[in-house]
N, C-alpha and C positions, 0 to 999 in steps of 0.2 A: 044689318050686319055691322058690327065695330070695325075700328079700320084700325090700322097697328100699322107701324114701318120698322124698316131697319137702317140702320146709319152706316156710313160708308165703309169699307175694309180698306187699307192701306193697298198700294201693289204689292205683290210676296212674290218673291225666290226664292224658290227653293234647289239645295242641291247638293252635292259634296265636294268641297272646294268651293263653293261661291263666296266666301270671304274675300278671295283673287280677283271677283268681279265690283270691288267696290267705284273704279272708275266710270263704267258703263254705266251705272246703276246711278251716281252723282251724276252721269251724262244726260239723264233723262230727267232730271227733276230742274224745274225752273225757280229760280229762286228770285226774289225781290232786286237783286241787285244786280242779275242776268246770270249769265255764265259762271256756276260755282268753278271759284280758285283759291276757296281759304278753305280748310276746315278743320277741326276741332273734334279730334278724338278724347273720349271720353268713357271711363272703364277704371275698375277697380286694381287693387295693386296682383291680382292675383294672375288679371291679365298679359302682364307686365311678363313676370314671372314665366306663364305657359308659351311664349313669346309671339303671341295673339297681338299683341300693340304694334310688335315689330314687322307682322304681317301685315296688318294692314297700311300701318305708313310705311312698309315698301311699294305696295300696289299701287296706293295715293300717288308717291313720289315718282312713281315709274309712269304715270299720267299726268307729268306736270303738273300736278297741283303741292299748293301749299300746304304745311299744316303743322298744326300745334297741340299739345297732349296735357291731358289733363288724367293722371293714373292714380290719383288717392280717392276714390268714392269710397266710404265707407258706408256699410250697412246701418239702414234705415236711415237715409241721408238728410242732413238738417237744410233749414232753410239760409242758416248763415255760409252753408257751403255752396248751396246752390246759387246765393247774389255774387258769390266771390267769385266762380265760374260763369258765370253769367259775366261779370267783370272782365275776366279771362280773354269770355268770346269777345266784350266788347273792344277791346285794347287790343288784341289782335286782327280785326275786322274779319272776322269769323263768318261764313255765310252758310254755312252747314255743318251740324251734328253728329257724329256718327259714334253711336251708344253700344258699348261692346259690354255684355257681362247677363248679369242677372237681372232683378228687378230694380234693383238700388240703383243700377249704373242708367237701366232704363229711365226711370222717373228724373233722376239726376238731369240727363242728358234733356229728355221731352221737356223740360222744366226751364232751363236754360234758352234751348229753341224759344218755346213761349216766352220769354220775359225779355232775353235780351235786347231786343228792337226799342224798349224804351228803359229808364233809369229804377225804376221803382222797384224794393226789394220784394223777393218773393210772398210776403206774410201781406203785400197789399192784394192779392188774389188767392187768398187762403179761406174755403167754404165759400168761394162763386164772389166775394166780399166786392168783385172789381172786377172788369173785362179786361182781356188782356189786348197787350198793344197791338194796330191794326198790320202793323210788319213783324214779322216771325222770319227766324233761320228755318233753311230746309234741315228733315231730320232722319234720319236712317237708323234703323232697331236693329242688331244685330243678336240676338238672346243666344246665349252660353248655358242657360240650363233651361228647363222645360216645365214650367209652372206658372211662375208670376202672369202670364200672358198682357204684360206692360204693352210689350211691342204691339197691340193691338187698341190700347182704349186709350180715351182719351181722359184719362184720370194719372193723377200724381200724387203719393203720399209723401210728404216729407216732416220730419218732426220739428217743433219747436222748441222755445227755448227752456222748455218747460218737460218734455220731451213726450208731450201730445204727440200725436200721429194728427197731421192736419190737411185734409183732400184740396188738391186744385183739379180744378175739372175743368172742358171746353176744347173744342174741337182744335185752337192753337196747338193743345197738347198731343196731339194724333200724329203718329208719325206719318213721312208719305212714301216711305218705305222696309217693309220687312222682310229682314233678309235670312233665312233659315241655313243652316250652314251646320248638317249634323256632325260631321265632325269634331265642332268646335263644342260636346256636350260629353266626349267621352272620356275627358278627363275628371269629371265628376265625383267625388266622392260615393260610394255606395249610399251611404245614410242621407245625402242633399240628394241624390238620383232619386229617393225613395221621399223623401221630406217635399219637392218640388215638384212631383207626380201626384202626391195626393193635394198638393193646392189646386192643380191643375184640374181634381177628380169635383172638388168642393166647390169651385167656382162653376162647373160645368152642373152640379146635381142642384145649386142655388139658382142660378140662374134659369134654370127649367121649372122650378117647381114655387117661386117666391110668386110672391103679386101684380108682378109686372110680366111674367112670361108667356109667351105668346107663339104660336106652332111657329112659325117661319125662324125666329129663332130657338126655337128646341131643336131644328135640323143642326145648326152649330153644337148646341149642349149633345144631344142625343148620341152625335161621332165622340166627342171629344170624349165621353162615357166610355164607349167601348173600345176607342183606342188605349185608352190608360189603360183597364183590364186585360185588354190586348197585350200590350205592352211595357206596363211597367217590372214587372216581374221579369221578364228577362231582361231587363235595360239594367238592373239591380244585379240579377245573377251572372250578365256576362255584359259587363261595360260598354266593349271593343263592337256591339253588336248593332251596323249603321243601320239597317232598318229597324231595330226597336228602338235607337236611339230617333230616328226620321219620324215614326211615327210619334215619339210622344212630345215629339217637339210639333207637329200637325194637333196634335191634341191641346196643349197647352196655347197656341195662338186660336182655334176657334170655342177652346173657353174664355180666353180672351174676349172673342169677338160679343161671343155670350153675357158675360157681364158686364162691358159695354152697352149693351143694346138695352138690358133688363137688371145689370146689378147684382148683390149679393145679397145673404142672410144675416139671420139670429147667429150661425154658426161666426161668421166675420167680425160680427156687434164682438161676440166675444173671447175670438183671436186678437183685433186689436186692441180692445182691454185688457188683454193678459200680456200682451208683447208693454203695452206703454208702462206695467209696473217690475218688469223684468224680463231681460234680454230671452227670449223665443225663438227660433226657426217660424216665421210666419207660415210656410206651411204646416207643420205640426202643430202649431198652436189650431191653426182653422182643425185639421184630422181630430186632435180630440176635441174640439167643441163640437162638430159637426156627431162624432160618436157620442157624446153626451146629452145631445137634443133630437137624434133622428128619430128614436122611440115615442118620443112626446110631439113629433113634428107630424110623424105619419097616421097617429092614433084612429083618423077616422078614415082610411084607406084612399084618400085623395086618387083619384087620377092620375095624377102628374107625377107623384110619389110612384105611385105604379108604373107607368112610365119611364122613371128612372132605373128603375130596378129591372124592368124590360132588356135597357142597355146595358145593365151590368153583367147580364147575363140569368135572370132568374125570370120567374115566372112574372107573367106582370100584376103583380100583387106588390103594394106597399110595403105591408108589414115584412114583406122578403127584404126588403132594401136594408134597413139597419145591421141586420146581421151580415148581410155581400159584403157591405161599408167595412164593417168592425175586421172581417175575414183578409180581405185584404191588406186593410193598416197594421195589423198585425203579421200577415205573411212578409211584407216588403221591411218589416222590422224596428218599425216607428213604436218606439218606448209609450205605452199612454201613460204610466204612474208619472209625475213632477216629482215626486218622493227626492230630497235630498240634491236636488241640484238650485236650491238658494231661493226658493218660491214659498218656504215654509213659515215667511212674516206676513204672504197674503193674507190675509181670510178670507173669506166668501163674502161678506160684507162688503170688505173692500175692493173687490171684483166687482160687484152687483154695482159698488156706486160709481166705477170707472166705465161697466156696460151701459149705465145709464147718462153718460157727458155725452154733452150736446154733438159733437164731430161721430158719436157712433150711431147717435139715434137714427138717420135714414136706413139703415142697414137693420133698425129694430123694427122701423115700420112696415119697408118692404118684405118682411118673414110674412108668407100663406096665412100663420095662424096668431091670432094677435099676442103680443108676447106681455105678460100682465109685469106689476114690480117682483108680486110675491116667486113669478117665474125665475125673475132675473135671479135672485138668491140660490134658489131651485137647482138651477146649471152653472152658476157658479162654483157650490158646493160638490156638484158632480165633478166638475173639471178638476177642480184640486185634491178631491179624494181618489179618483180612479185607479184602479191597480191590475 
C-alpha cells in the first residue's frame, strides 16, 4: 500500500464578529520574540474604506498592543512591494501579521511574515530558489472574500518586475492562524461573490482529480465541491445571507487546504498565463479555462472526474461534470466571452507560449492527463474564442 500524508491546517475560527477576537487569538500564538506587542496590519485600500482596518486596530489597541498599517496592497501584488513592507515590518519591530482582504492582501502579508526576520528581497526565494530565514513574524489570515484559499497554503504568488506571476512556497509561508469572520464577506460585490466562488470551485475539482490527489485529501476537495454548489448561488442572489456567506467561506479555506496538500491544473497553467498578459479576475480566468479543458480532461471517464461530479451534485459519471461546471458559471453570471474587453492583441499563440514559461510548468505537469504542446494552442484558442 502507498503511503500519502497531509500537511498541517492552521488553527481556524470561526464566527460572526470574530474579527473582535483578534487579541485572544494573537494571545495564543508564540512568536520568536515572546509575547506579541507589535503588529502590522496589512490589507488593501478597500479595507480602509469598509472600516475593517479601523476595527481591527480598535481590538489590537484595546489589548494593549501596538500597531502599524500598512493599506495600499494592490492586486496581484509585486515583489518590490512586498521588500518595502517587509521594510515596514522591519523598522517598526513588527512581531506579527495580520492579513485582512483577499488573496493579494493574504500573500502580501504571509510574504512579509516569511522574509522579514532577514534582509534579503523577496525575488531571492522566488520558485523555492532559497530557504527562507530560520526566524519568521507570527501571521494571522483574516480573508474578506471566499476563494483565493491563501489563508490556508503555504504558497505565495507575487509578480515581478516583468510582471511574471512568480510562486514562493514553504511552510514559513503558512499562516498560524485563520480567522473566518463571515461578516466581513458581505459587502462583496455580486460579480467578485460569483468570480471568488468559482476559484474556490476550481481549486477544489484540481486538486481532487490532478496527479497528485489522494482520498484523505479528496474529503477536503469533496466538501468544498458541494458547499460552493450549496452555496454560492445564494451568496450571489442575496448577499446579507451569513450562512451562505459561512459556508463558502468553509469552502474556499478547505479548498485551500486541497491545493496545499496536492496543487492545481492545466485549468491554473492557463489562468495565470492569461492574467500575466492582461489584467483578469484570477477566478474567472481559472472558470473559463477550467470550462475550456474539462471536456478534454474528462474524455476517458476517470474516476476522480466522476467523483467530482458526485459532489457537484450529478450522477457519478465524468462526462456529467463539464456540463454541472459550465451550468453554474453561467448561472452565478461569470461573462465566458473576453470579446472586447482589451484581450483582442492576444492570440492563441501567444497564450500557448506564456502557458508553456517555466513558473506555469508544475501546474502543466500535475494535470491527470498529459497536456501535449499541440494541446497547449488547443485551449488557448478555446479560451479566447468562447461565447
Amino acid at each position: 500500500m502507498s503511503s500519502l500524508s497531509l500537511d498541517r491546517v492552521p488553527k481556524i475560527v470561526q464566527g460572526a464578529g470574530a474579527l473582535e477576537d483578534l487579541v485572544s487569538v494573537l494571545g495564543g500564538i508564540a512568536s520568536a520574540a515572546g509575547a506579541i506587542r507589535h503588529v502590522l496590519l496589512v490589507a488593501d485600500p478597500a479595507m480602509k474604506a469598509l472600516g475593517l482596518i479601523d476595527t481591527a486596530e480598535r481590538a489590537l489597541r484595546a489589548g494593549a498592543l501596538s500597531v502599524s498599517v500598512f493599506d495600499q496592497v494592490q492586486s496581484d501584488p509585486t515583489m518590490a512591494q512586498t521588500d518595502a513592507t517587509a521594510e515596514l515590518a522591519r523598522t517598526e519591530r513588527a512581531q506579527a501579521v495580520v492579513a485582512i482582504g483577499g488573496g493579494s492582501a493574504m500573500d502580501l502579508g504571509k510574504s512579509v511574515a516569511a522574509i522579514a526576520g532577514a534582509t534579503a528581497p523577496a525575488s531571492h526565494y522566488g520558485l523555492c530558489a532559497n530557504p527562507f530565514p530560520a526566524a519568521r513574524l507570527a501571521c494571522v489570515c483574516v480573508p474578506t472574500t471566499s476563494g483565493t484559499g491563501s489563508e490556508a497554503t503555504r504558497t505565495a504568488v507575487l509578480s515581478d518586475a516583468a510582471h511574471r506571476k512568480v510562486w514562493l512556497w514553504g511552510d514559513a509561508l503558512k499562516a498560524d492562524v485563520i480567522l473566518l469572520d463571515p461578516v466581513l464577506t458581505t459587502g462583496l460585490p455580486t460579480h467578485l461573490t460569483a468570480a471568488t466562488g468559482i476559484d474556490a470551485l476550481v481549486h477544489a475539482i484540481e486538486a481532487s482529480t490532478n496527479r497528485n490527489a489522494n482520498p484523505a485529501n479528496d474529503m477536503y476537495c469533496h466538501q468544498a465541491i458541494r458547499l460552493v454548489v450549496r452555496h454560492l448561488r445564494q451568496a450571489v442572489n442575496s448577499p446579507g445571507d451569513l450562512a451562505a456567506r459561512a459556508g463558502l467561506q468553509w469552502a474556499a479555506t478547505f479548498a485551500g487546504i486541497g491545493i496545499d496538500n496536492c496543487g492545481t491544473a492545466i485549468a491554473h497553467n492557463i489562468g495565470h498565463a492569461l492574467a500575466s498578459l492582461r489584467p483578469v479576475h484570477h477566478g474567472r480566468a481559472v472558470g473559463l479555462a477550467m470550462r475550456a479543458t474539462l471536456d478534454w480532461s474528462v474524455a476517458d471517464n476517470d474516476a476522480a472526474f466522476a467523483a467530482a461530479a458526485h459532489a457537484m451534485g450529478e450522477a457519478a459519471d465524468a462526462r456529467r461534470l463539464p456540463g454541472a461546471f459550465e451550468r453554474l458559471l453561467r448561472q452565478v453570471g461569470i461573462k465566458v466571452s473576453l470579446a472586447g474587453e482589451g484581450h483582442d492583441g492576444i492570440t492563441p499563440m501567444l497564450l500557448a507560449q506564456q502557458m508553456a514559461q517555466p513558473e506555469n510548468e508544475p501546474m502543466r505537469r500535475s494535470n491527470r492527463r498529459e497536456v501535449r504542446e499541440q494541446d497547449l494552442l488547443e485551449f488557448a484558442t478555446a479560451v479566447l474564442t468562447a461565447n
